[in-house]
C-alpha positions in Angstrom: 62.6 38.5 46.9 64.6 35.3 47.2 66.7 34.4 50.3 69.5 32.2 50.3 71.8 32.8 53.8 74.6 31.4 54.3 74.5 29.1 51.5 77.1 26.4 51.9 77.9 22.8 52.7 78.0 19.6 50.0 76.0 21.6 47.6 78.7 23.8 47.3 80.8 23.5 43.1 77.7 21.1 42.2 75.8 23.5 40.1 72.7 24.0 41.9 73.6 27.8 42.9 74.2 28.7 39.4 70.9 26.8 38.4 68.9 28.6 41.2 70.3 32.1 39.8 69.2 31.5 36.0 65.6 30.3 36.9 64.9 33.4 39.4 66.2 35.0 36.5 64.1 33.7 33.9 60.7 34.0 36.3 61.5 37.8 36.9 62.3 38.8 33.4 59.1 36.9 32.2 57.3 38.9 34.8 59.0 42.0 32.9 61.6 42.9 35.7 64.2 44.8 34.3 66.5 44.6 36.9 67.8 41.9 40.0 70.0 43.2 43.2 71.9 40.8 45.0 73.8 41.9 48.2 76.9 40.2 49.3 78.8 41.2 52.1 82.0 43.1 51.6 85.2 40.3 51.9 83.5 37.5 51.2 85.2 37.3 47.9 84.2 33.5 46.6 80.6 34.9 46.5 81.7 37.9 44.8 83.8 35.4 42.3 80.2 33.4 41.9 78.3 36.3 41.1 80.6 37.9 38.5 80.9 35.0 36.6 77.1 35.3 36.4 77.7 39.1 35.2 76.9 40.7 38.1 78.9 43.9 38.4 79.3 46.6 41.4 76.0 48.8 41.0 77.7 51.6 42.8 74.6 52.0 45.3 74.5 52.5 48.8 72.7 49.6 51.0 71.8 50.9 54.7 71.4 48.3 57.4 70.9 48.1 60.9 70.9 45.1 63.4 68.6 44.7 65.5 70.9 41.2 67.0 74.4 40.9 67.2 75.8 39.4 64.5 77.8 36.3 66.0 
């Protein structure tokens, strides 16, 4: 599992997001992983944009979640 919350600031339109994604790539699929999730919360539509262009696509699957602290 990677983790990257809340990713923004100066990196942000330098590339370094897009080069993160194809090297997790590359180390799963040579660990034979046929598959990666990402989750993205609903609205948040320049993330959506960033993944698409990737070719991530809706997976039509359900993600449960429950917080345990308020989300400010």
């Amino acid at each position: 599992m990677a983790v990257v919350a809340g990713h923004a600031g100066a990196d942000q339109g330098t590339g370094l997001g897009r080069a993160f994604m194809a090297e997790f790539e590359r180390l799963l699929l040579a660990r034979g992983c046929p598959k990666v999730n990402v989750q993205v919360r609903a609205g948040n539509e320049r993330v959506l944009g960033f993944y698409a262009s990737l070719g991530y696509a809706e997976d039509h699957a359900v993600s449960l979640g429950k917080r345990l602290v308020a989300d400010d």
